[in-house]
Kinemage of the C-alpha trace (Angstrom):
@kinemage 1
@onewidth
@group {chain A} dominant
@subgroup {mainchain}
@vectorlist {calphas} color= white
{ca unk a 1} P 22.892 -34.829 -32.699
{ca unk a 2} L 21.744 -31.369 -31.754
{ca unk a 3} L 17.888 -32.393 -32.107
{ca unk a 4} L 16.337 -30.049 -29.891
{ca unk a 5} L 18.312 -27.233 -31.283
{ca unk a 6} L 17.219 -28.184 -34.107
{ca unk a 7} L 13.144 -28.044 -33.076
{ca unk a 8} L 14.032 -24.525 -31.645
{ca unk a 9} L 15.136 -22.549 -34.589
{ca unk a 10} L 12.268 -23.942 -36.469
{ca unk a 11} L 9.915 -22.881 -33.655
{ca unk a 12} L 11.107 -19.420 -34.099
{ca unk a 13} L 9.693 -19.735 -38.341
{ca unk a 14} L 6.882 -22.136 -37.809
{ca unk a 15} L 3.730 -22.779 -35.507
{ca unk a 16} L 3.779 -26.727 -35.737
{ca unk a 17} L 6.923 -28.827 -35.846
{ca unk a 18} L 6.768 -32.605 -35.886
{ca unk a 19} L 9.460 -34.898 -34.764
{ca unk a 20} L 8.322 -38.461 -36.719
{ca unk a 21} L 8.014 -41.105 -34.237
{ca unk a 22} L 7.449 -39.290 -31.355
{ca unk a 23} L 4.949 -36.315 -31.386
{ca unk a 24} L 4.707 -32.254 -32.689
{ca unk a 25} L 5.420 -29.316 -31.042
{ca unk a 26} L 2.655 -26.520 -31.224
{ca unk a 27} L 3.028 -22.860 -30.731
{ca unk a 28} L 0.179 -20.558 -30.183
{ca unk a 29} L 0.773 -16.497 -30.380
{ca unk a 30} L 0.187 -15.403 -26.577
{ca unk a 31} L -0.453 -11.305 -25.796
{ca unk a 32} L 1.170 -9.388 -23.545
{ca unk a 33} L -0.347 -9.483 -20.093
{ca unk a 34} L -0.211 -7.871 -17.040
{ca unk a 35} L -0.487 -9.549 -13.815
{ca unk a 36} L -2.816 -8.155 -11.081
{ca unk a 37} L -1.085 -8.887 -8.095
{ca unk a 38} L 2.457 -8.501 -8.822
{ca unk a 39} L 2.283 -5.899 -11.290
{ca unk a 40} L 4.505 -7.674 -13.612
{ca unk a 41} L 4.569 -6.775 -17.258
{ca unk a 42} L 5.286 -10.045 -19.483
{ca unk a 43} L 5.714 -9.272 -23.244
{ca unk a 44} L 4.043 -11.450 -26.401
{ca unk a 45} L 5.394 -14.543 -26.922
{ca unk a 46} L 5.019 -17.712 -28.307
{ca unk a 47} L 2.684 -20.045 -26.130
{ca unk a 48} L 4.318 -23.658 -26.159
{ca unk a 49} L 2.412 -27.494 -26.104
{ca unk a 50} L 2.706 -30.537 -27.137
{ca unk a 51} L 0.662 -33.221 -28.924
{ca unk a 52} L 1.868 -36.672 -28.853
{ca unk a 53} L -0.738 -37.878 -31.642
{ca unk a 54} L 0.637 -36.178 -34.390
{ca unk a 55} L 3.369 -38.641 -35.373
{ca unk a 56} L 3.299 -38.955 -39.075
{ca unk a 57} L 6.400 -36.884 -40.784
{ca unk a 58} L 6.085 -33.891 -43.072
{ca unk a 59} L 9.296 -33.366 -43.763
{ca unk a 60} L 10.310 -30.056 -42.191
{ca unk a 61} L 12.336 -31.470 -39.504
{ca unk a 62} L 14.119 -33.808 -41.643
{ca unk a 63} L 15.145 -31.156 -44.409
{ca unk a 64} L 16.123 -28.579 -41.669
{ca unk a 65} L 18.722 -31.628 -40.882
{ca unk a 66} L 19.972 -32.697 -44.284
{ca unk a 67} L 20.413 -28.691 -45.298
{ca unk a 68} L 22.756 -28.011 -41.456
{ca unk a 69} L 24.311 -30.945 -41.910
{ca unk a 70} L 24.683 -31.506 -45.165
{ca unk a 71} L 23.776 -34.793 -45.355
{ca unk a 72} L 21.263 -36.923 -47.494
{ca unk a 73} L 17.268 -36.490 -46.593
{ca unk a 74} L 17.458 -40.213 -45.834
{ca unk a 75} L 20.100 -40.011 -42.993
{ca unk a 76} L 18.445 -37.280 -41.396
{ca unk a 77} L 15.812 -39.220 -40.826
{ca unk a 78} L 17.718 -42.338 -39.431
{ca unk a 79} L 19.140 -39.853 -37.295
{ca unk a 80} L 16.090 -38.323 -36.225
{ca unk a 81} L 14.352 -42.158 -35.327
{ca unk a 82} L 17.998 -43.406 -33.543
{ca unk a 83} L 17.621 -39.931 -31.400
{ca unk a 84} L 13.557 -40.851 -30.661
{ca unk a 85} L 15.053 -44.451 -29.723
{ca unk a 86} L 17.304 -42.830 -27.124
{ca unk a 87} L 14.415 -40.319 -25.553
{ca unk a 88} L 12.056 -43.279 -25.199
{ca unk a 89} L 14.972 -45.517 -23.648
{ca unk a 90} L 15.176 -42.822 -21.224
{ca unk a 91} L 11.417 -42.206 -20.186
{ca unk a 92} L 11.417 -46.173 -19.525
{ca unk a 93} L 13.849 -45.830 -17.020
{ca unk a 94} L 12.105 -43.566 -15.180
{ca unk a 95} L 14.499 -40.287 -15.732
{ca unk a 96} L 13.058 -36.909 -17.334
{ca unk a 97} L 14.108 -35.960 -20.644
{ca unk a 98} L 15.091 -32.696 -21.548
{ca unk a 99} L 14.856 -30.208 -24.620
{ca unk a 100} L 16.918 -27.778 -24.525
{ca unk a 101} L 14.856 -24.278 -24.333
{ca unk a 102} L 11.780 -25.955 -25.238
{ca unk a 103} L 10.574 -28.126 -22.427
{ca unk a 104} L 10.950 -31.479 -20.896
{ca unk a 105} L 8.900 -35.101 -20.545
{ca unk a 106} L 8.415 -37.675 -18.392
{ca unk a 107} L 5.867 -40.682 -17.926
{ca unk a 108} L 3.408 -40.673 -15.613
{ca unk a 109} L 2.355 -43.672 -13.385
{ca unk a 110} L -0.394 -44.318 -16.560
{ca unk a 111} L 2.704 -44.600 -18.647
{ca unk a 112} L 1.546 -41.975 -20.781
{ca unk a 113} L 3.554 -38.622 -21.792
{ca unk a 114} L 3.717 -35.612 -19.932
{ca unk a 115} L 5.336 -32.494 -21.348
{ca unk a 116} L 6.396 -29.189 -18.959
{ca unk a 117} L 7.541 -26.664 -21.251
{ca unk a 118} L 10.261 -24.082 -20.690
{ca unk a 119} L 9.849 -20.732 -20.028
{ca unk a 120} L 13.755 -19.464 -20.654
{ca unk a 121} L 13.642 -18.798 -24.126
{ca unk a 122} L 10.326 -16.559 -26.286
{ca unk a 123} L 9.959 -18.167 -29.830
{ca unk a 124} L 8.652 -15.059 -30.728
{ca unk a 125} L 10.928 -12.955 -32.754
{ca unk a 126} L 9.086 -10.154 -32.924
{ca unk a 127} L 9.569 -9.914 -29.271
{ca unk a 128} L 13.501 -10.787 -29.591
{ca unk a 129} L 15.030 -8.901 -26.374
{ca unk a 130} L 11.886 -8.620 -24.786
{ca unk a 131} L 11.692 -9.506 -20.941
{ca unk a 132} L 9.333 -8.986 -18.260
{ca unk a 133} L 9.473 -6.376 -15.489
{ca unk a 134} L 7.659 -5.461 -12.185
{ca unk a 135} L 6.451 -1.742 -12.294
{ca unk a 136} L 4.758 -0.242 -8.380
{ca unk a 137} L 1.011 0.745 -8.752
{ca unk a 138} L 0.488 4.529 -9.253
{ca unk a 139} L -1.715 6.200 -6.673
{ca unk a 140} L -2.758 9.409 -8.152
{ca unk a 141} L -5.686 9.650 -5.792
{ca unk a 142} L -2.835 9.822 -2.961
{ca unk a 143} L -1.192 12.593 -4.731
{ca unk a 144} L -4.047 14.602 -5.255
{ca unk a 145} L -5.157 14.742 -2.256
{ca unk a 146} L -1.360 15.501 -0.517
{ca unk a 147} L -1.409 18.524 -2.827
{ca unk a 148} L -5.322 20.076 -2.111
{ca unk a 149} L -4.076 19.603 1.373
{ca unk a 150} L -1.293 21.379 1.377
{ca unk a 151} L -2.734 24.379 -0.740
{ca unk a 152} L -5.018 24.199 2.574
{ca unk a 153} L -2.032 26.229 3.715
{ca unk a 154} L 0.522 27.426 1.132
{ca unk a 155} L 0.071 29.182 -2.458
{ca unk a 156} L 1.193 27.800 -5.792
{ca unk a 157} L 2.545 30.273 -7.727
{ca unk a 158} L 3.070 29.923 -10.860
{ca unk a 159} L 4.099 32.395 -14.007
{ca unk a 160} L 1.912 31.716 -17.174
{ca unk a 161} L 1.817 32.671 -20.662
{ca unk a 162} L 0.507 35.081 -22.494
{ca unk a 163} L -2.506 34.671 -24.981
{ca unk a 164} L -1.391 33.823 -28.364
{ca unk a 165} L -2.659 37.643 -29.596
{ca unk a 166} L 0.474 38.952 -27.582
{ca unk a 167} L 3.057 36.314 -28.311
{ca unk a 168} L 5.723 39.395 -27.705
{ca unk a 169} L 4.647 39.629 -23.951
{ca unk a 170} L 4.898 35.659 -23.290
{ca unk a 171} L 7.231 36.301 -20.098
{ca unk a 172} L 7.282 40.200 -19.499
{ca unk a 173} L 6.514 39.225 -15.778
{ca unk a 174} L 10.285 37.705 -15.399
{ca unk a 175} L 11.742 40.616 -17.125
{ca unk a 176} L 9.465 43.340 -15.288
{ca unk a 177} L 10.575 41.470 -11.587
{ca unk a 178} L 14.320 42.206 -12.922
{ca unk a 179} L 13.579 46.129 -13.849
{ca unk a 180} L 11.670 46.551 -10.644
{ca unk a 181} L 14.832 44.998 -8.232
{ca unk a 182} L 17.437 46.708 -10.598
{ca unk a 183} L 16.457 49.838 -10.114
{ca unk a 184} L 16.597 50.929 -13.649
{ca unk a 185} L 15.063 50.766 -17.042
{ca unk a 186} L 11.256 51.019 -15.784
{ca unk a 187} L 8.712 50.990 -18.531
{ca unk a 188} L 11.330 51.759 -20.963
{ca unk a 189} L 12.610 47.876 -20.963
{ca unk a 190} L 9.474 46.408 -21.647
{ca unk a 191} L 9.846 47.509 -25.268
{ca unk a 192} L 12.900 44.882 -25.233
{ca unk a 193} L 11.371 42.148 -24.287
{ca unk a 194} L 11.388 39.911 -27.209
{ca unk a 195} L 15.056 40.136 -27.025
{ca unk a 196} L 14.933 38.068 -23.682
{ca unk a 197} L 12.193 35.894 -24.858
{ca unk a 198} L 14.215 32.707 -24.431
{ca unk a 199} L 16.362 33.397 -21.248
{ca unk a 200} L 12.698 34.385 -19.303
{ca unk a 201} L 10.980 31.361 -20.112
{ca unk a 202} L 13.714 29.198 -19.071
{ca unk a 203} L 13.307 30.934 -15.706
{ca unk a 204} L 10.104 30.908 -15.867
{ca unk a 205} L 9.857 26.832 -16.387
{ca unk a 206} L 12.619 27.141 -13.421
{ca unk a 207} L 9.994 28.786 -10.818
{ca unk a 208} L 7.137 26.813 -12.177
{ca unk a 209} L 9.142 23.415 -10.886
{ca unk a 210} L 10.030 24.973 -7.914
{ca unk a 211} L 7.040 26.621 -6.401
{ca unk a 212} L 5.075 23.675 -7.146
{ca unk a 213} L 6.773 21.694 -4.210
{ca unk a 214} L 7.347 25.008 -1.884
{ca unk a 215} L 4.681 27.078 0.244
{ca unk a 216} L 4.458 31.047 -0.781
{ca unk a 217} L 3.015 32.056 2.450
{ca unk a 218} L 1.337 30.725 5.453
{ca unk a 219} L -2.099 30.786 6.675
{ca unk a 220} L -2.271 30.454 10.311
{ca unk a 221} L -5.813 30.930 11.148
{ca unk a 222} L -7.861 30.117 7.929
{ca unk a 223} L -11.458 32.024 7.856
{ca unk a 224} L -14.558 30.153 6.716
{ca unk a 225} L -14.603 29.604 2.859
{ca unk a 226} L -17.059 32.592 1.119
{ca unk a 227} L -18.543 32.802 -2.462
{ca unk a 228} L -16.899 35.820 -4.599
{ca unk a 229} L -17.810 36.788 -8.365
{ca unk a 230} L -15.115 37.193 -10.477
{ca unk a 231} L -15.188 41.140 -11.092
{ca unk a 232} L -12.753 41.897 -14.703
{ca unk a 233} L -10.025 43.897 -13.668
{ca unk a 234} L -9.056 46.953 -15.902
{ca unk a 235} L -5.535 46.908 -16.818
{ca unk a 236} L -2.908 44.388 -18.224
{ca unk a 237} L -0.594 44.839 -15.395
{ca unk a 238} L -1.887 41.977 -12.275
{ca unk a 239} L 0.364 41.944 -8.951
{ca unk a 240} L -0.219 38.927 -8.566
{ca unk a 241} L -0.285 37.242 -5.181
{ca unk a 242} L -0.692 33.176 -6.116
{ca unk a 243} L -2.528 30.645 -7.504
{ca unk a 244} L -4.467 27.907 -6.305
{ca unk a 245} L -5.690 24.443 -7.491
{ca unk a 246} L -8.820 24.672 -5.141
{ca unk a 247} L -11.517 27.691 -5.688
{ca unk a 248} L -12.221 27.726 -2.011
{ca unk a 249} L -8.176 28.076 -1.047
{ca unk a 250} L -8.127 31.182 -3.512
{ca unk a 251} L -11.126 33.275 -1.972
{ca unk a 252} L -9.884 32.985 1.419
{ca unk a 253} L -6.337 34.618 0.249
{ca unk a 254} L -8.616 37.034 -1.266
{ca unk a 255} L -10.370 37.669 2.332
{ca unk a 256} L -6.815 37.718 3.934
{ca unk a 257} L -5.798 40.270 1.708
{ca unk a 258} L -8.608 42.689 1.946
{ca unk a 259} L -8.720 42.549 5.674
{ca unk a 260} L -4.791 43.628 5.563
{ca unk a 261} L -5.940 46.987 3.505
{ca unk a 262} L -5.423 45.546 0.016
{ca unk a 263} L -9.096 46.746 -1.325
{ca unk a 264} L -8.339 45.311 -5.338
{ca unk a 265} L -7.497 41.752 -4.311
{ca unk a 266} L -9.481 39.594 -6.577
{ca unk a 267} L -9.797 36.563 -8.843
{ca unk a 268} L -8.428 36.912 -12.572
{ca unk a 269} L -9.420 33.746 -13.716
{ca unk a 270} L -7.950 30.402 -14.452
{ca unk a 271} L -4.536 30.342 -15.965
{ca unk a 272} L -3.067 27.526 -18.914
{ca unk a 273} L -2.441 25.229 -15.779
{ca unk a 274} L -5.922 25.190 -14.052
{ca unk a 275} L -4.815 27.556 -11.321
{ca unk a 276} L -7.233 30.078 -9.760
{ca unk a 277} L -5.167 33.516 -9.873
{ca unk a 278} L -5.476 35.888 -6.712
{ca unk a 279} L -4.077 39.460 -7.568
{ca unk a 280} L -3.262 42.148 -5.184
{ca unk a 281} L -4.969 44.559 -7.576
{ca unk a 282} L -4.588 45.484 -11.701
{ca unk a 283} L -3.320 48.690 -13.300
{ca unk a 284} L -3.088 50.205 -16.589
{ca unk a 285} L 0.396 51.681 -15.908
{ca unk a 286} L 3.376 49.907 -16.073
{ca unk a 287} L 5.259 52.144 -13.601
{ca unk a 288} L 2.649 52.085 -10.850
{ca unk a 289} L 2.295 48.280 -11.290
{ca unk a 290} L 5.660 48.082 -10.263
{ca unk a 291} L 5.533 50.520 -7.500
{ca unk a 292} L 3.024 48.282 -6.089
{ca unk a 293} L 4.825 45.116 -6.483
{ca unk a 294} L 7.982 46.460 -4.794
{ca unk a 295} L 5.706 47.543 -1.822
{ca unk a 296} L 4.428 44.109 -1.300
{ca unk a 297} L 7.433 42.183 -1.501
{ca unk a 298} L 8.192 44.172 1.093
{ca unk a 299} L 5.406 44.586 3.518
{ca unk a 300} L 3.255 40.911 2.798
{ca unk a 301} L 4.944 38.856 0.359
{ca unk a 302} L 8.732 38.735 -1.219
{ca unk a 303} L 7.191 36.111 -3.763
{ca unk a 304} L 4.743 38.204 -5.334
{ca unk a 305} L 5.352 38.933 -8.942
{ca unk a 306} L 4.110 40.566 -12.041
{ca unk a 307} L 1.996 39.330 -14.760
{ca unk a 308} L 1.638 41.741 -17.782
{ca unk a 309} L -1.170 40.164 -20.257
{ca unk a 310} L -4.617 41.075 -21.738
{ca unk a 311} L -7.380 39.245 -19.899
């Protein structure tokens, strides 16, 4: 007889099942837990024992029988004493006794019962294809510091959106880099732009992942950190020249670029991503905005590019 199948589909249903005769297996509801060391993740489950005092029958085991079987209550339970009979036979000689996916006994040297249970199979069916895995520690302290160090040298820049006021100019910067290298359309295009709203932010998103990981330009010989005050720029056109995670980083571009000639370079704030913005200078015209930019991509910086919004 398939007893401890049997036990095990009732575990699934019920937190106490007794086998008459021999003792009751108890399940108590265990949370998920996470272990320190390892970093293992183990899901809920059902936490098994055993208690050999609770002897007397209450009928669940027997009537699981009868109803699988089909047989009488009465000959479940003969079956269930002869299979007790054989466990107990067992112990006495000295070998271990298993359960199937529930645990195994033996006696110790006091002769009295020890149960190990088994750890192959959750009685929990809530957490029915469940199983534990080992996930590596995240060390975002490492990565922040990686990237503050590298911004030590290199620019992010990054191409943000507009304020929600001008939802029509959310990526006019993409579209006014294409007019500027094109040659043609000038001011002109930018009353197109919601046309191209789509196909500019996907390239925007595009540059955003890949300037994060590259360097814009280089700063050899960094000068000592200064304090600047964020002057408002007139005019919604900003060449801008890059954006930095750390204040500091930003107002020595700013020093770099006023010691080259380039008088307007300031701070325009913080953008959607926490970036501090360095400009070359802002201007209310569209066409001498991108005079500008096509003079610094060619004289300090090919990755400079043009952000048209209302600060």
């Amino acid at each position: 007889m398939q007893l401890d199948q049997y036990i095990s589909d009732l575990l699934y249903r019920y937190e106490c099942v007794i086998v008459p005769g021999f003792g009751a297996f108890l399940t108590q509801y265990q949370p998920a837990i996470i272990h320190d060391s390892t970093h293992a993740f183990y899901p809920p489950k059902k936490k098994l024992s055993f208690n050999a005092q609770l002897t007397d029958t209450d009928g669940l085991l027997a009537n699981y029988i009868a109803k699988k079987e089909m047989i009488p209550h009465e000959d479940a339970n003969t079956k269930i004493a002869s299979y007790v009979r054989f466990i107990f036979d067992g112990l006495h000689k000295g070998s271990a006794m298993e359960f199937k996916s529930i645990g195994s006994f033996k006696l110790s040297e006091e002769n009295a019962l020890q149960f190990e249970p088994s750890y192959q199979l959750n009685h929990l069916s809530s957490s029915f294809g469940l199983s534990s895995f080992t996930s590596p520690q995240i060390a975002r302290e490492i990565y922040k510091e990686e990237v503050e160090a590298l911004e030590e040298k290199a620019a992010i820049a990054f191409i943000p959106e507009s304020s929600a006021s001008s939802g029509w100019m959310k990526y006019a910067a993409v579209a006014l880099i294409g007019i500027g290298i094109a040659g043609f359309g000038g001011f002109n295009y930018l009353k197109n732009v919601e046309a191209h709203n789509y196909a500019a932010e996907q390239e925007a998103e595009s540059q955003i992942n890949e300037k994060i990981q590259q360097a814009t330009f280089l700063i050899e010989n960094p000068v000592p950190a200064i304090t600047l005050d964020l002057i408002q720029p007139k005019g919604k056109y900003h060449v801008v020249a890059g954006a930095f995670r750390v204040k500091e980083n930003a107002e020595k571009r700013i020093q770099q670029l006023q010691s080259k000639g380039y008088d307007k370079a300031r701070l325009v704030g913080v953008n959607k991503f926490g970036l501090h913005q360095v400009v070359y200078g802002s201007y209310s015209n569209a066409q001498e905005a991108l005079a500008i930019l096509r003079n610094v991509r060619k004289e300090d910086n090919k990755t400079a590019w043009l952000d048209v919004r209302e600060l």
